[in-house]
N, C-alpha and C positions, 0 to 999 in steps of 0.2 A: 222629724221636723215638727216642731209645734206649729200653731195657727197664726201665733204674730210673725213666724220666721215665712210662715207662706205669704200673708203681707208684705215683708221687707222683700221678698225673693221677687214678687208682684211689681212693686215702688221700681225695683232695680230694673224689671225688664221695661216699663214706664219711661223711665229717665233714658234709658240705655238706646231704645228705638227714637225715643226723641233725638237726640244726637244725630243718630243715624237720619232720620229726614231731613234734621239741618242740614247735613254733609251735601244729600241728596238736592237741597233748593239750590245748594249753593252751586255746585253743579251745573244742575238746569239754567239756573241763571246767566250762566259765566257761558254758556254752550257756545255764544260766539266771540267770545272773548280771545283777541289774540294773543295765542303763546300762555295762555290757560294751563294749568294741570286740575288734573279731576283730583279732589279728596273725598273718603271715606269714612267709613266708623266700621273697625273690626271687633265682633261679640266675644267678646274674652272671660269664660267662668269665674267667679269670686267665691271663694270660701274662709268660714273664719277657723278653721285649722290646715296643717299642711302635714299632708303623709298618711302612712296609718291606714286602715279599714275604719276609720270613724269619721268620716267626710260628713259634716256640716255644711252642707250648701247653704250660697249665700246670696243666690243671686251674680245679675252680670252685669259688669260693666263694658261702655263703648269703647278702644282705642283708636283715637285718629290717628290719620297719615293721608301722605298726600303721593298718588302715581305721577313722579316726577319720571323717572329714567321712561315712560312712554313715549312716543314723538307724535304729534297731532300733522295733519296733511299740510300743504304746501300749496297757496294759493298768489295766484300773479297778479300784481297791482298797478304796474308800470311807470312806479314813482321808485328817481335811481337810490334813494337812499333809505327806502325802505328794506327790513334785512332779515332771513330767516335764517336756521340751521337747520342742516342735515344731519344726524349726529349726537355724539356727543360735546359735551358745551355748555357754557351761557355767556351772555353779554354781561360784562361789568359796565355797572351804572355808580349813577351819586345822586342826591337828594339837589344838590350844590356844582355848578365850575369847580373842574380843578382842585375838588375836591384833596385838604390835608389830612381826616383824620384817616385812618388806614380801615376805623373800625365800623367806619362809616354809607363803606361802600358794599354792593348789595349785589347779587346775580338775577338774569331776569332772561327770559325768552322771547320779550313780546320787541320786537325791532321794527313799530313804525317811528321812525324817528325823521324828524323832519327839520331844517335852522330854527334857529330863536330869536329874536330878535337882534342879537349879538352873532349870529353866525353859528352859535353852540348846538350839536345835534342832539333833540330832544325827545322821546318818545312822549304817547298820549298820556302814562303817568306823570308824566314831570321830571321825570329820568336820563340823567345825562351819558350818553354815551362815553365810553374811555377807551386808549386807544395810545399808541407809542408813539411817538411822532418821527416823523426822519429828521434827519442833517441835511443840510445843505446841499453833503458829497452824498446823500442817496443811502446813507446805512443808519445803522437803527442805534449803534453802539451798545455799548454792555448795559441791559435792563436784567433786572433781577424779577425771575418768573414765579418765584414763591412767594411773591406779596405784594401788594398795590402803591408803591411810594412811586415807582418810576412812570407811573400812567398818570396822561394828561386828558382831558376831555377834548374831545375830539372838534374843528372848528374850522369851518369851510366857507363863512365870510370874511370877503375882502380881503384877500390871502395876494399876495402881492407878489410876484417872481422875481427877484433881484437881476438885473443883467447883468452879464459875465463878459468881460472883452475877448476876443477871436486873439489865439496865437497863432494857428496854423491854418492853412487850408492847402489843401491836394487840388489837383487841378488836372482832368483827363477830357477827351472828346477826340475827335480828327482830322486834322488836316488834308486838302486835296494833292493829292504828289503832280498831278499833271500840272498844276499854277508855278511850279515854279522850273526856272531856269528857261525863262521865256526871255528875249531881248527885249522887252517893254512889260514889267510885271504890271499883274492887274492890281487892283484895290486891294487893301486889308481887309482881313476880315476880325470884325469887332464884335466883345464881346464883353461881359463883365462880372463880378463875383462879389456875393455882399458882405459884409463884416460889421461886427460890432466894437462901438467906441467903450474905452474904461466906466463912462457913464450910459451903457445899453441901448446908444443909440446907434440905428442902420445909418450901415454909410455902402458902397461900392467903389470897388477899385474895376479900371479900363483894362482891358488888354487889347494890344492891334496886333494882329498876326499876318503879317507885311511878308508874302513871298518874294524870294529875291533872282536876280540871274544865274543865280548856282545852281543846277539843279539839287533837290533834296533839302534844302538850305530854308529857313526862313527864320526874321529878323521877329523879335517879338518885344515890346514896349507895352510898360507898366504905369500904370498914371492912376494919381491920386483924383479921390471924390472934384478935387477942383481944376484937375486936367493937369495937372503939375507932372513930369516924368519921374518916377522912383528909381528908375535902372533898366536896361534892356540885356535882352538875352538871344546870342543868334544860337539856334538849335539843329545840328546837321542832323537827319534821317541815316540809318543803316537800307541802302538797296538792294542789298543782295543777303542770299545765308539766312541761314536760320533764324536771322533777328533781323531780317528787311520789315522793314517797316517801323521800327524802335528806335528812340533814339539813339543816336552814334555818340556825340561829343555835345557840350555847353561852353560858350565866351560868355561869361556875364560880366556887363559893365555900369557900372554907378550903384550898385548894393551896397546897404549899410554890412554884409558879411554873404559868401557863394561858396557851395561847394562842385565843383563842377560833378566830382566823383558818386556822388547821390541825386544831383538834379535838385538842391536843393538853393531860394536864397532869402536872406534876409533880407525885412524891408522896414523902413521906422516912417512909419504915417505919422502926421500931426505935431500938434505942438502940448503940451511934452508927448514927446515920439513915443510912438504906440508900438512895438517889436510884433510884428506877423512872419513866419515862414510860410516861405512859397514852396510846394513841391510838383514840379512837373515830372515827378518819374524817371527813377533809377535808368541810366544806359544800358542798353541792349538788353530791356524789360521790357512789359508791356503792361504796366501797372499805373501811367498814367496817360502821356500825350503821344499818340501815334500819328503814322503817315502813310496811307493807301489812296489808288485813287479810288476820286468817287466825288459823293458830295461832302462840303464841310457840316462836321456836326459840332453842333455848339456846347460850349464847354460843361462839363459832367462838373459841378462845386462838391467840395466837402470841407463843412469848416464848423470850429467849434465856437462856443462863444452862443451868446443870445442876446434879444433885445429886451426890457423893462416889460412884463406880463403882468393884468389882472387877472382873477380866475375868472373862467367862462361858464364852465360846469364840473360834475366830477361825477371819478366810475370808479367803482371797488368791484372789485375780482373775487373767484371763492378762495383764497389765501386769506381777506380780511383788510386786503393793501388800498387806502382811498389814494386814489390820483388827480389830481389836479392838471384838468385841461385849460393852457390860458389864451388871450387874445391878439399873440405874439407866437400861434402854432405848435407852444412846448408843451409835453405831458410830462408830471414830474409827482413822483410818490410821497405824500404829504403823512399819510398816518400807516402803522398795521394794527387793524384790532383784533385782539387776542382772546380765543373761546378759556373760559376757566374752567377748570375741571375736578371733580373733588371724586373719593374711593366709592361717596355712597350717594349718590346724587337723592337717595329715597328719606336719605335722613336732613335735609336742609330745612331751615324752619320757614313757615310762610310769613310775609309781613304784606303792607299793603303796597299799591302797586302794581299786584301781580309781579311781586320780586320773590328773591330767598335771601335767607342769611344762614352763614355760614353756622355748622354746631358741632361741639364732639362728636356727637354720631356720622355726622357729613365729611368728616375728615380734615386734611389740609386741601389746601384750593393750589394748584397747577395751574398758571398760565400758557397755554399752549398757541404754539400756530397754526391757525385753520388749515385743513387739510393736511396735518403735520401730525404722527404716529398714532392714537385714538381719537384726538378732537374730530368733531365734524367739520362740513366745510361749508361756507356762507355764499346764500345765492340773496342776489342785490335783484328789486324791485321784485320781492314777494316776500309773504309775512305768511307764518306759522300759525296754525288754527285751533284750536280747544281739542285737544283728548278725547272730549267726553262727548261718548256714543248716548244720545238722547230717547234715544229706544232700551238704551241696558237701563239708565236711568228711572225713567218711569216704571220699568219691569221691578226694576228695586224699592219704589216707592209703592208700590201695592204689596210686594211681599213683606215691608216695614210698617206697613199700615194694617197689617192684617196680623202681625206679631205684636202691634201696640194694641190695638183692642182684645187680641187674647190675654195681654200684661195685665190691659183694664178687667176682663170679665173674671181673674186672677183676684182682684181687689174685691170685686161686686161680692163671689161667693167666699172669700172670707170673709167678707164684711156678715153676711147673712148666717156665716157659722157663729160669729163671735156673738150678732146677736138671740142667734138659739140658746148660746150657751148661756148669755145669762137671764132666757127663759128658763131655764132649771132651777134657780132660785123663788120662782112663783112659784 
């Protein structure tokens, strides 16, 4: 090796540890940086031949990379839409709403994401959350997980609950057996069950459950929100056998449609009639309105249908599913957000942000469901913490600092050969 090649060999490890301490501040820097990965510079030999017993060393160059596939700890914040991963993963973000270009959008770890003025959930970069949205009916329908067209930014102001009008309602509790088949029956006993109108709004229908002189026997009358009668229905009890206490038989009278044989009846509230099914329980079942003595229990409702909801709050689960709590009692699944997953998470390139983009070396990106075959799973009000061990760091920053001044005192005593050497000309 001549004396200029021990200079360039000098320059290289110069330039090379430079790198390396960049990597190092950056690091240090970022230490509390959420959802952070630590990067590096790895010292890679440089020669200007290849092969052979005649190796011309040439000095070294830094190569960067960044320790993505590491996971940094897991700290609790108790904000609900704050969001970390266990895992493997990342949150698909956008620069932008709604983002359309496909090439646009970016992977990231850091999930304090918070609304935007618009409702849009945004981390501290400026990053928008993405995320499938449901249906109406509760299902996600065909998204296509090899690529980002079918993700929407995720958006939890003002989110509005449509009301749904009640078709059905089931109807169970108990009546006292000793009230009836008294020669002077006592009072009904009342009760009522609420329903929603085609426009979500509560309404209730009456029931009077009128014991009569037959024993086992009572008369039961249905009235609308304004005391109107819809139809009545007398219901004999079974007293004896194996189904004492169950219904026996139904008369139903003034339904818009009865089935005596199911305990079932049709009723049309309102103007234009509103169709609700009544069910009080299959004969010689015990699946809805029974008769024991005792005391009466007031009726057990089950009906479908809701009233017009604003959102209240929301809770995401470690599947990734946000739900929408509204102020009408319903909880209803608004978005899933989906961890991305590529073959080399170590080859993703870094942009700002604290995001990645995608590269040849990083593979194709998999949209996966949390907690769903290798993804990780997402825990809501805690965020993900930096990698990077600030004691391995500074350990690295002295042992780069102490290989850059040997690079430098590399240069000093060539520098002092070359000018001996052309002391020889005096």
């Amino acid at each position: 090796m001549s004396i200029s090649n021990a200079m360039q060999t000098g320059v290289s490890g110069l330039r090379a540890n430079s790198t390396a301490v960049g990597r190092i501040s950056d690091n240090i820097a970022n230490a509390n940086t959420d959802g952070y990965r630590r990067s590096f510079a790895q010292m890679v030999t440089t020669t200007t031949t290849s092969g052979g017993a005649g190796l011309a060393p040439a000095g070294v160059r830094a190569v960067q990379g960044t320790n993505v596939s590491l996971d940094g700890a897991l700290r609790p914040t108790g904000r609900a839409t704050d969001l970390a991963i266990s895992g493997s993963g990342f949150f698909v973000v956008s620069r932008s709403p709604n983002e359309l270009v496909e090439s646009n959008y970016q992977l990231t770890r850091a999930g304090s994401f918070l609304p935007d003025e618009n409702g849009f959930l945004r981390n501290a970069a400026g990053l928008y959350l993405s995320g499938y949205p449901y249906g109406e009916d509760g299902t996600l329908g065909a998204v296509d997980r090899n690529r980002f067209g079918d993700l929407q930014t995720v958006q939890i102001g003002d989110v509005q609950m449509r009301g749904a009008p009640t078709t059905a309602i089931t109807i169970g509790g108990n009546v006292p057996a000793q009230q009836t088949g008294l020669a002077v029956p006592g009072d009904p006993f009342l009760s009522s069950a609420e329903f929603f109108s085609p426009l979500g709004v509560s309404e209730r229908l009456q029931f009077s459950w009128q014991p009569t002189a037959v024993a086992n026997t009572w008369s039961v009358t249905v009235n609308d929100p304004a005391g109107v009668a819809l139809g009545t229905v007398d219901v004999t009890f079974n007293a004896a056998g194996p189904n004492a206490g169950s219904p026996q038989a139904y008369v139903f009278t003034g339904f818009a449609a009865s089935d005596p044989a199911t305990g079932q009846a049709t009723l049309a509230v309102g103007v234009p009639a509103q169709t609700i099914t009544l069910d009080f329980g299959a004969p010689d079942s015990f699946t809805g309105m029974t008769q024991f003595a005792g005391d009466y229990t007031p009726l057990t409702i089950g009906a479908d249908g809701s009233e017009t909801g604003m959102l209240v709050r929301t809770e995401i689960d470690e599947r990734g599913d946000v739900y929408g709590v509204f102020d009408n009692g319903r909880r209803r699944a608004l978005y899933n957000i989906p961890l991305a997953e590529v073959p080399n998470p170590d080859g993703l390139l870094t942009t700002n942000g604290n995001a990645f983009l995608l590269s040849r070396s990083s593979g194709p990106v998999r949209l996966s469901g949390a907690s769903e075959g290798s993804a990780g799973t997402i825990t809501a009000g805690a965020l993900e913490s930096s990698n990077v061990e600030v004691a391995q760091e500074l350990t690295d920053l002295i042992q780069t600092q102490r290989a850059y001044s040997s690079n430098a005192k590399i240069v000093t005593t060539v520098d002092e050969m070359l000018d001996e050497t052309m002391r020889l000309k005096r």
